[in-house]
N, C-alpha and C positions, 0 to 999 in steps of 0.2 A: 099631723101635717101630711096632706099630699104630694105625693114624688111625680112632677110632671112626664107622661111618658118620653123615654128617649125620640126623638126622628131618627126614622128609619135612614143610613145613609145613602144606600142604590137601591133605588127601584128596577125590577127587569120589567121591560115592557114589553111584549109578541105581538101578533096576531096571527092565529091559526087558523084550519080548517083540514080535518081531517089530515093530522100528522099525528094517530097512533104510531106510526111503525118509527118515528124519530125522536116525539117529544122527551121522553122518558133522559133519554141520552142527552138533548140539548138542557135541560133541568137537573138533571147530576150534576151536568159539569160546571155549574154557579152554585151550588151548596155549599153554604158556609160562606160566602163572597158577597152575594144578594141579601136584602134585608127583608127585600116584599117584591111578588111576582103576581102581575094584574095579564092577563089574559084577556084578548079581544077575539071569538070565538065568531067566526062568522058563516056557519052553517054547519058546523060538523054531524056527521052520522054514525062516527067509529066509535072510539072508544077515549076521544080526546080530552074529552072534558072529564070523565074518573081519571087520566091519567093525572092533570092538571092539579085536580082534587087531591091525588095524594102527596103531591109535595104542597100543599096549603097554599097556592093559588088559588085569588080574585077572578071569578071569571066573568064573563061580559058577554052577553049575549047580542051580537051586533047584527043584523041581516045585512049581507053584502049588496053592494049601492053599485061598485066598481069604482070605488075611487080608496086606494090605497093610504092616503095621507089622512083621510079623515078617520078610517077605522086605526090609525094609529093613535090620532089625535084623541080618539075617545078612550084609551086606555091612557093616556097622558094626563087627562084632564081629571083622573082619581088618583094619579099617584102621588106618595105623601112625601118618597126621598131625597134628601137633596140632588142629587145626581140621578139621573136617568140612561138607563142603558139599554138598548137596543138589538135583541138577535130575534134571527127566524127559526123556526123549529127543525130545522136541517141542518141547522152549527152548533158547534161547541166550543166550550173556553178551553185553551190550553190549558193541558194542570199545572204548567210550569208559572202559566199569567195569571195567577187567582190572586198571590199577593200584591204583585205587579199592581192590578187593576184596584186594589185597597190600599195603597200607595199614592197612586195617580187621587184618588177620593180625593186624600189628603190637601192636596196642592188645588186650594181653593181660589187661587191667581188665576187661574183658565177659565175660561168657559167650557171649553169642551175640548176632547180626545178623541184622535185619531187612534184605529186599529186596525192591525195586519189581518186580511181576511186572505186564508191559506184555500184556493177553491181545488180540489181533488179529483183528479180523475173516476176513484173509488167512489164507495161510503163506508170506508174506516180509517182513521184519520193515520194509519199507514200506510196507507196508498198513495199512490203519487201527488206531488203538490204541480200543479199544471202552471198556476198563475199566482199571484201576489197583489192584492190590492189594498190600500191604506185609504179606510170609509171612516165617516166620521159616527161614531156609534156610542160615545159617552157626552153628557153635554147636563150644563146646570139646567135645574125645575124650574123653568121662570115662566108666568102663566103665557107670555108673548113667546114664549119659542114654541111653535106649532108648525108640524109639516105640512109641506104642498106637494102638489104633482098629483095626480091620479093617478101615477105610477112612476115607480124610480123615484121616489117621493125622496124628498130633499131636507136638510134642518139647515144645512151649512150656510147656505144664503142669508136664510129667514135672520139665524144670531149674528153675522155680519150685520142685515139692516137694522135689528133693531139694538144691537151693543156695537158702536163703529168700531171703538176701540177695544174690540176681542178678541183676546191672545187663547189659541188654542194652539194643543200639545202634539204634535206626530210621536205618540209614543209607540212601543214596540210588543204592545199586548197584541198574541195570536188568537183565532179567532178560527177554525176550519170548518169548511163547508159545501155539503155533499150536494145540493141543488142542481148542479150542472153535473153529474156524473154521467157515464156510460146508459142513455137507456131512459136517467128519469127526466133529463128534458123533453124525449118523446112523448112517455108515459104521459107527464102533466098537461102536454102540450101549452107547454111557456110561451112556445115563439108566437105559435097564434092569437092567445090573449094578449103578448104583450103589444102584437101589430093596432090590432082593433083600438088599444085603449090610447099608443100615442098619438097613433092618426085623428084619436078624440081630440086629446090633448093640445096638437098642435092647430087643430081646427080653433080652439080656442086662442091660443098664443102662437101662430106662426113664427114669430120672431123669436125662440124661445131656442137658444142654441145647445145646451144642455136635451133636449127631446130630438132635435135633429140629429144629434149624437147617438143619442138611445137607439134610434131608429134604423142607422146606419149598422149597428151592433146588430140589431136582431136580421138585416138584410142579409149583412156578414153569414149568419151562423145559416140562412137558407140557400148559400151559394150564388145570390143575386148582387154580385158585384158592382155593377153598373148605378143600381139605386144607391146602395152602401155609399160608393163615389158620391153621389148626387148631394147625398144629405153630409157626409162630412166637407165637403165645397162648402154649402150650406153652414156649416156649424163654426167651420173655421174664421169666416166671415164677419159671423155674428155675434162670435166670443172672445169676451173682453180679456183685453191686456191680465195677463196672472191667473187665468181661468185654469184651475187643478187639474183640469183631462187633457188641455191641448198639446201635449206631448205625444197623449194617446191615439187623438187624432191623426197627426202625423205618422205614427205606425203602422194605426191601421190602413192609411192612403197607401204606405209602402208597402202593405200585405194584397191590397187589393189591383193594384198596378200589378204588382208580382205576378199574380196568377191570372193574369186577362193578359200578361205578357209584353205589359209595357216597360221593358226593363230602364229604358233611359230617364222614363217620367218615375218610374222607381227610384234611382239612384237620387234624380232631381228632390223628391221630397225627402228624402235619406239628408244629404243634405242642410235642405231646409228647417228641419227639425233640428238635425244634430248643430246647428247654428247656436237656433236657440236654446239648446238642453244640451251641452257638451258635455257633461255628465249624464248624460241617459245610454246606458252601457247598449241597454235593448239595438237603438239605433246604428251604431256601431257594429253590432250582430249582425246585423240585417243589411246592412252597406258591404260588411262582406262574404255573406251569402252571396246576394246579386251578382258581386264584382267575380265570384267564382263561377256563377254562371254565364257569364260573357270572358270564362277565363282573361281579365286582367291580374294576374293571379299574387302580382308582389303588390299591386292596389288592395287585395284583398288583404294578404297578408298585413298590413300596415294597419287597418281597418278591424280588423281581428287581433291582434296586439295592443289595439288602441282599448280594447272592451276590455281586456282582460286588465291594461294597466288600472281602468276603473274599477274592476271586479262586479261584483252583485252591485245590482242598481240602487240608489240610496231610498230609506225611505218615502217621501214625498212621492215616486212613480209607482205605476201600476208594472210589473216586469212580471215575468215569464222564468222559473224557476229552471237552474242552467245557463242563460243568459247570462254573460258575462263570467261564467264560470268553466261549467262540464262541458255545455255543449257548443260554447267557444274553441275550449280546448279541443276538442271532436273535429271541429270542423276546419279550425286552424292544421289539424294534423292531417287530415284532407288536400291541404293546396300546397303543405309541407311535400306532401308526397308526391304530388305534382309536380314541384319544381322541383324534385330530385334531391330534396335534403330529407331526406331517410331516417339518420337519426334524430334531428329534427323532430321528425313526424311522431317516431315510437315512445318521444318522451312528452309528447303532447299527447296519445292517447292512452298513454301510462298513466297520467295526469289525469286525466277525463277518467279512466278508469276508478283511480282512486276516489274521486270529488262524487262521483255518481251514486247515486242510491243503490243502484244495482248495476254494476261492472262488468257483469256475464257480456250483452251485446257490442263490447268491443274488444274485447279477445280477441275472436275471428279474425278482426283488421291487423290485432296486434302480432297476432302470428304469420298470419298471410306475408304483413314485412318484413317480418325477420326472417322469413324461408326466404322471401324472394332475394335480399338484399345482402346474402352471406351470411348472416349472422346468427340461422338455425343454431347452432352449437350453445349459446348465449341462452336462448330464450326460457329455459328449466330457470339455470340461475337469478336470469333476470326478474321473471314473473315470484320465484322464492323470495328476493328481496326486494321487491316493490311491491306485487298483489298476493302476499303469501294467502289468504282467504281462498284462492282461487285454485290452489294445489291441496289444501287440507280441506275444504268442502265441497269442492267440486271436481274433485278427479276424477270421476267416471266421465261428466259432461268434458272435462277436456281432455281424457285418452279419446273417446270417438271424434272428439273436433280435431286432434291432431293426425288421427288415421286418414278421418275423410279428407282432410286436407291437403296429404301428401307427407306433412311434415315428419315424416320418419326418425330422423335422428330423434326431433326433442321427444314424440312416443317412446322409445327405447331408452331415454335419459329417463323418462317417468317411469320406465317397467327395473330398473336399475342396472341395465346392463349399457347402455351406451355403445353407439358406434365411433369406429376411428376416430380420435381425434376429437372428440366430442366434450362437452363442459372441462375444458382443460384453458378455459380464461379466467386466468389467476384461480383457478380454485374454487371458483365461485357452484357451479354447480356440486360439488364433491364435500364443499364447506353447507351448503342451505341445510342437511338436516334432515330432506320430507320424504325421503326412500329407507327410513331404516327398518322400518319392517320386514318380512320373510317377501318375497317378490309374490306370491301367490296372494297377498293382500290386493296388490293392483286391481284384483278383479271383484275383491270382496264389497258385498253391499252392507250384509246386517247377518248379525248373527243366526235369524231364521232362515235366511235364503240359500238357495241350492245351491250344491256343491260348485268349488270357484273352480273353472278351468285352467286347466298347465297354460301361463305367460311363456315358458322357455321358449316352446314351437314359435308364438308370436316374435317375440323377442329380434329369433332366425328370421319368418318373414321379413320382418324390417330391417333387416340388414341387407338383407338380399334386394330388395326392394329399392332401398338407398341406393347400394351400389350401380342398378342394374341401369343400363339405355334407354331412351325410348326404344329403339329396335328390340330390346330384349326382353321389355317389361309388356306384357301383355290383357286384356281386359278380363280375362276371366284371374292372372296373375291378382291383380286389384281389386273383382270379386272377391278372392277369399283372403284378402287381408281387411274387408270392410267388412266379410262375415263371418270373421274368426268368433268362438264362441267368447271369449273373452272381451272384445270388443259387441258384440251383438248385447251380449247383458249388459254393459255398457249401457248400450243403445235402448235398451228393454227400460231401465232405470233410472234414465238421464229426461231431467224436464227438458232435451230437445229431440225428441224421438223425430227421425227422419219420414216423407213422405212414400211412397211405393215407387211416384215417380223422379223425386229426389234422389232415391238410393240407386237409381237404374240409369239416371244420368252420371250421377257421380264418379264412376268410374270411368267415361270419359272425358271429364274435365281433369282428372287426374295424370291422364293421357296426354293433354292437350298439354299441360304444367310441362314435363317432362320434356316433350319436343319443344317448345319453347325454353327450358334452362338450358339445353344444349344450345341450342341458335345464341345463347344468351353469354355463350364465351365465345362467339365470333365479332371480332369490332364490327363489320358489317350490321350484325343487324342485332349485338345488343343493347340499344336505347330501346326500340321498338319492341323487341322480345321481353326483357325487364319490365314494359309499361302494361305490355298483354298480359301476363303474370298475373302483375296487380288485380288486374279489373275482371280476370275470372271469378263468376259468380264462390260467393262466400256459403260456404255449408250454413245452412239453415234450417228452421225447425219445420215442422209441417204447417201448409195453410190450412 
């Protein structure tokens, strides 16, 4: 008796051209998930199609016509799985979402699945995630679901018209993807093919508000604001009640007002949007942004407490990673600090700190307000039990951040001698734990590295240094506490090595600090002394 072959469950469907240097990675990452991988090959010269070959992909030799939906549609119309899945050779499957997406198979009530496309600043899927978008990219074999568009080609429409009553899934399979990285949108030159082919497109369908969309996006990414305007007017228009991007649109009007400087027709569509989409945390961000640029600043604050009460924006939006999170917190602790609530401020980018992929870039701010605002003594203990990461892996990068900065006392708390009076709140510094070493650790990098310079000498600097006036304190004084050998390896060894002209200014900003804290205990003039503080340039890495 013959045993009828199984069907295959997913089909992966591509189309490539010349993606040696990504396919390999994009086809690992569905091994074992996919059942059959049909490739539509439309010109390659590298080495795409052996690659293809060796994970046992279908290939398809298609010559490129310039219409994207159909070179999809001809890898669709040989696939045998029930389920058909969709990536480009520059993405890959989450590892965590392999099962996920053999789950989702299961649940045969859908027609099709939504997925989180993670897009990267990088091209390694540790690199930053920039944007968040939910595409629809798993969807039942039905011979009538075929894409359109001749680019930014589409399925989601086509299974609405032809199943009305089709229930699809916003599920939470990742999906990352290097496409738009640093470098290869140039390289490819995306923006230009993509201009060419919807100005086709729309030559054909003018009315076609989903391309007026697209268009506006590719205007966006050339800096011609004006147009971008033109075609989202256009798209808003012309897209219908429940249409999946029209949130997007509304951001992007707010992004494009933004920077042509229309702040009031900004806030106007800020609004308009957040009407519609009161949960789109994005809009919210971006309402108090603006409002902090026209310092309304307790408008902002309201506005930025309102993103955060929504947190990350719910699947269904396209959102901006941070948003309604880190860089909420970041910038709520911005207008915190503005309006003079301080501590306020330090537990919003303590916050931010912690929620961040990398917390390094708000240090600076965080110590900057706790020198300015009293509360140097604090700042060891505090960063020990909130950003402990930041004292056990980075304490070279913040012995020089706190030299260049001024901040003396917390320097000398990290060398373990401490000035007057110093982490003596509750305990807290003297309890954290991260100075029990010999003190001549402070300077140590690795056990290969040349011998550690004497801290003790340092140590006296900065006491003397704290103590000292601005009349007293002088610039070659502050010279050689920024090129104490102990701090300079520091500096030698620190991912934030200073610039030449950096390091030559910085001692007189150190200056400036200094006659300014003094001003800063006369009522006369310390509001305005305390704010100049603030907004002295932040020690920074080299451009």
């Amino acid at each position: 008796m013959t045993t009828k072959p199984q069907q295959p469950l997913i089909s992966l469907c591509m189309i490539v051209k010349n993606e040696a240097d990504n396919l390999a990675r994009c086809l690992r990452s569905v091994r074992g998930t996919v059942d059959e991988i049909i490739i539509v090959d439309t010109g390659s010269t590298d080495a795409t199609r052996q690659i293809a070959r060796s994970f046992g992909a279908r290939i398809i030799n298609y010559p490129w016509n310039g219409d994207f939906a159909a070179a999809r549609n001809a890898g669709l119309a040989l696939a045998q799985g029930t389920w058909i899945l969709v990536l480009d050779a520059d993405e890959e499957l989450e590892p965590g979402s392999r099962e996920e997406l053999l789950v989702c198979a299961k649940h045969t009530e859908y027609e099709a699945f939504f997925v989180r496309i993670h897009n990267h600043q990088g091209t390694e899927r540790a690199s930053q995630t920039l944007t968040v978008n939910p595409i629809l990219r798993m969807f039942k074999n039905r011979p009538n679901y075929r894409f359109s568009g001749i680019i930014h080609e589409q399925i989601a429409a086509v299974i609405v018209q032809e199943t009305p009553d089709a229930t699809m899934h916003m599920g939470t399979v990742i999906v990352h993807h290097y496409g738009y990285a640093d470098g290869v949108v140039e390289r490819k030159d995306k923006i230009s093919r993509n201009l060419g082919l919807l100005k086709q497109q729309l030559e054909e369908s003018p009315g076609d508000a989903f391309q007026h969309f697209n268009l506006a996006v590719e205007y966006m990414r050339l800096g011609d604001y004006g147009q971008a305007l033109e075609h989202i007017g256009t798209s808003l228009n012309l897209a219908k009640p429940g249409t999946s991007y029209v949130h997007l649109l509304y951001k992007y009007k707010v992004r494009c007002l933004a920077v042509t400087g229309d702040y009031p027709g900004a806030l106007e569509a800020c609004g308009q949007g957040s009407t519609l989409f009161p949960d789109y945390s994005d809009l919210h961000h971006l309402k108090g942004a603006l409002l902090l640029q026209v310092s309304a600043l307790a408008e902002a604050k309201t506005a930025l407490c309102r993103a955060l009460e929504i947190g990350a924006s719910p699947p269904l939006y396209h959102t901006e990673s941070g948003l309604g999170t880190y860089l909420t917190h970041t910038l709520l602790g911005q207008v915190c600090q503005q309006i003079g609530e301080a501590h306020e401020a330090a537990a919003c980018f303590t916050r931010a700190a912690q929620l961040q992929p990398d917390p390094w870039p708000l240090i600076p701010r965080l110590t900057r307000l706790f020198k300015c605002t009293g509360r140097e003594p604090e700042l060891h203990g505090w960063l020990a039990g909130q950003l402990p990461g930041i004292l056990t892996e980075q304490r070279q990068d913040l012995l020089r951040l706190l030299v260049s900065d001024g901040c003396y006392t917390a320097a000398a708390d990290m060398l373990g001698g401490g000035i007057a009076g110093a982490g003596e709140m509750d305990g807290t510094v003297q309890s954290a734990g991260v100075m029990e070493a010999p003190v001549r650790d402070a300077g140590a990098l690795d056990d290969a590295g040349p011998e550690v310079p004497p801290t003790a000498d340092l140590l006296e600097l900065l006491q003397r240094a704290e103590a000292a006036s601005a009349a007293e304190l002088g610039y070659d004084d502050i010279t050689g506490l920024l090129n104490h050998p102990a701090v300079v390896l520091a500096d030698r060894n620190t991912s934030l090595p200073l610039s030449a002209i950096a390091a030559a200014v910085r001692p007189w900003i150190l200056l400036a600090d200094k006659v300014l804290a003094g001003l800063a205990t006369s009522a006369l003039y310390s509001p305005a002394a305390a704010a100049a503080r603030l907004t002295l340039p932040l020690p920074r890495p080299a451009d």
